[in-house]
C-alpha positions in Angstrom: 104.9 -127.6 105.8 103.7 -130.9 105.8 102.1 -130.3 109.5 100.7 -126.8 108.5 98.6 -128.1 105.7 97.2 -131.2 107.9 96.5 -128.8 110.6 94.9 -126.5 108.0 92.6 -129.4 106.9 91.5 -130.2 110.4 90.5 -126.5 110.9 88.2 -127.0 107.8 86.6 -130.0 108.8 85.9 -129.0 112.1 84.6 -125.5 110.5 82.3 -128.1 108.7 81.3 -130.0 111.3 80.6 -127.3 113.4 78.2 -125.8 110.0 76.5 -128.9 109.5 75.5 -129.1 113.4 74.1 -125.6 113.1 71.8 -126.8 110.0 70.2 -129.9 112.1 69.4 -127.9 115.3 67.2 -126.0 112.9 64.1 -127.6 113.0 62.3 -128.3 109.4 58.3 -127.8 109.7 56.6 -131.2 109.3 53.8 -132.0 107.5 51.9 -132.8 111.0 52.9 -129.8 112.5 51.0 -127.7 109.4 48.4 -130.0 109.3 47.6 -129.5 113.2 48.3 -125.7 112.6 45.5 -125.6 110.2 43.1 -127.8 112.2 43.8 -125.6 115.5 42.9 -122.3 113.9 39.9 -124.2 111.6 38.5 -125.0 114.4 38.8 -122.2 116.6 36.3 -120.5 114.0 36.6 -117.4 116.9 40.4 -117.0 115.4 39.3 -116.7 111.7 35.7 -114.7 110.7 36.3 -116.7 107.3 35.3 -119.9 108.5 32.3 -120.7 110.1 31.5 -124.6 111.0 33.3 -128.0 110.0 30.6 -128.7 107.3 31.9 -125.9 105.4 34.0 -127.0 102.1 37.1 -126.5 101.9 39.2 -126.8 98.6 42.0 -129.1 98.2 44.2 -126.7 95.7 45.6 -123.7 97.7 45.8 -121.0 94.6 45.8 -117.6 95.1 47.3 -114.4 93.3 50.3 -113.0 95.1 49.5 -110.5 97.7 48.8 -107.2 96.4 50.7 -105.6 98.7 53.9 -106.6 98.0 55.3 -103.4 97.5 54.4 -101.9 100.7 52.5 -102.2 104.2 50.2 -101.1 106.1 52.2 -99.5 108.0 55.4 -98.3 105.3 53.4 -98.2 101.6 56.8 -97.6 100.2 58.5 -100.1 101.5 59.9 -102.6 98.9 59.9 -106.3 98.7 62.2 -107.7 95.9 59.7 -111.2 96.0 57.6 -113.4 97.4 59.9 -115.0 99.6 61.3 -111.5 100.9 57.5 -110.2 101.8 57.1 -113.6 104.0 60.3 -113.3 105.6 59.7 -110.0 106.3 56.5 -110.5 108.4 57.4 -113.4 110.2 60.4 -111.5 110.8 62.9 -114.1 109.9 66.3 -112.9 108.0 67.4 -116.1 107.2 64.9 -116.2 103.9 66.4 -119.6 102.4 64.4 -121.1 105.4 61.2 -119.3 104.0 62.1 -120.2 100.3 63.1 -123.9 101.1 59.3 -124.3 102.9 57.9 -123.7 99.3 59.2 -126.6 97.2 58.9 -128.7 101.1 54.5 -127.4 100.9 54.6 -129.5 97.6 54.6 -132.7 99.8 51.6 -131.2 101.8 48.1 -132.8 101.0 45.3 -130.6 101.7 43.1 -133.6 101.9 44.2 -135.1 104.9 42.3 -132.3 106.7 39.6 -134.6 106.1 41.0 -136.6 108.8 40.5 -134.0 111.1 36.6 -134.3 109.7 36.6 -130.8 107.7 34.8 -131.3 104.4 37.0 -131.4 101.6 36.2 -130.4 97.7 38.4 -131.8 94.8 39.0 -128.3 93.5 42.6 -129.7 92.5 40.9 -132.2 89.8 38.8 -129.8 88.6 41.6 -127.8 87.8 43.7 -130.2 85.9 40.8 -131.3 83.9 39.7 -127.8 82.8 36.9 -127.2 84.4 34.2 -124.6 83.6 34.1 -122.2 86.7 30.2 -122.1 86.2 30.8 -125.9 86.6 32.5 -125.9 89.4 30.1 -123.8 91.1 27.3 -126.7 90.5 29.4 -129.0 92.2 30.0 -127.3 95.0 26.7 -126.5 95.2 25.6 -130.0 95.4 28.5 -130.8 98.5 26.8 -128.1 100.3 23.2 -128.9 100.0 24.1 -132.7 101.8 25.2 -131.0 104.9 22.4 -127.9 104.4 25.7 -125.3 104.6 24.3 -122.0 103.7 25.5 -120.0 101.1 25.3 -123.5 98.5 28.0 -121.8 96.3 30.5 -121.2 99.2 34.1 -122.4 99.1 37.1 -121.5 101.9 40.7 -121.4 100.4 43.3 -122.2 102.9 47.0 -121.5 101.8 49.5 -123.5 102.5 51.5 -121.7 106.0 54.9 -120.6 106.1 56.7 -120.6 109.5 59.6 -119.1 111.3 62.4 -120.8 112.7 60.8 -120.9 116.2 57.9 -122.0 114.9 56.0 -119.5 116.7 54.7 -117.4 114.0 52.6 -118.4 110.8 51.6 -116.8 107.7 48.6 -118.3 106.0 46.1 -116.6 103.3 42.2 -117.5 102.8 39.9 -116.7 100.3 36.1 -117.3 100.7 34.2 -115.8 97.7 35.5 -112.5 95.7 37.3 -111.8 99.2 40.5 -112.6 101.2 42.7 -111.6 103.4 46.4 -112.7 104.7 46.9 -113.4 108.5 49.7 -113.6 110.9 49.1 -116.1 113.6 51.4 -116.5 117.2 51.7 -119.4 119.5 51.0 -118.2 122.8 50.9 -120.3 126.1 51.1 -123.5 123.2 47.6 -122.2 121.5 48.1 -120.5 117.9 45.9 -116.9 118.3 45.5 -114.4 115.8 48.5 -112.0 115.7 47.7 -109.8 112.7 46.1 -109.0 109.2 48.5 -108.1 107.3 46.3 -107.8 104.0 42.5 -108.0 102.8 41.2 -107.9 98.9 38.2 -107.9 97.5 37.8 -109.2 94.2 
């Protein structure tokens, strides 16, 4: 008896072992790897029509209303997605969604701002916001960012969202917003360049 139960409890720690191993060969997305996602297709303005030069502004607080198609696609409108997190999964088809919901609280440790190191022009849209900013405000500013580098329209602000990933790392979902209009973009990594896959949504405001 005494043998069965130690050979029992070796069975479940090796079960363990074997579990945990599986969770570390699955590679978390860093901070630098978004960061250099975002710079790639930024500045590859051929990839994206929603950004147009480096001297455009772009704001530091990713906020956006949920996609509107979450109960459907393009290509199935009655297709439904119970979430957020399901809708993502879905079109970077990855099953495992905890690895899609786990990137949301891991984006909270993402700072929009270091784009600037990459020399994109950044706007403090997240201060305006926690200080209750007038929109008509917030406007003037911007206004006055984009007269100093002569960017044409003066009230013009790009939204980036913050990208989800598969596990391969080879797809990306990322939203923008640049005026009363956005859309929702799949990108691929192809012979190690990130090229536009697909849009999967576009809204006008």
């Amino acid at each position: 008896m005494k043998n069965l139960l130690l050979l029992t409890l070796f069975l479940m720690l090796s079960s363990c072992k074997e579990n945990k191993k599986e969770l570390v060969e699955v590679k978390q997305v860093s901070n630098e790897f978004k960061l250099d996602f975002l710079n790639e297709i930024l500045s590859d303005t051929s990839e994206t029509r929603f950004f147009k030069s480096k001297i455009q502004l772009i704001s530091n607080y990713s906020i956006m209303m949920p996609d509107r198609f979450l109960n459907g696609t393009f290509e199935d409108p009655n297709k439904e997605f119970y979430s957020l997190v399901d809708y993502i999964s879905f079109h970077l088809k990855t099953e495992d969604t905890l690895y899609i919901y786990n990137q949301f609280s891991q984006n909270k440790n993402l700072n929009l701002n270091d784009l600037s190191k990459y020399n994109f022009k950044m706007f403090n849209n997240k201060k305006c916001f926690e200080n209750n900013v007038e929109y008509d405000s917030i406007l003037k500013l911007i206004n006055i960012e984009n007269k100093k580098y002569n960017f044409i329209p003066k009230d013009d602000l790009l939204t980036v969202s913050k990208p989800f990933f598969n596990k391969q790392q080879n797809l990306a979902y990322i939203r923008f917003q640049r005026g009363s209009g956005g859309e929702t973009v799949l990108f691929e990594k192809r012979n190690g360049k990130w090229k536009h896959k697909e849009m999967i949504s576009s809204w006008i405001e």
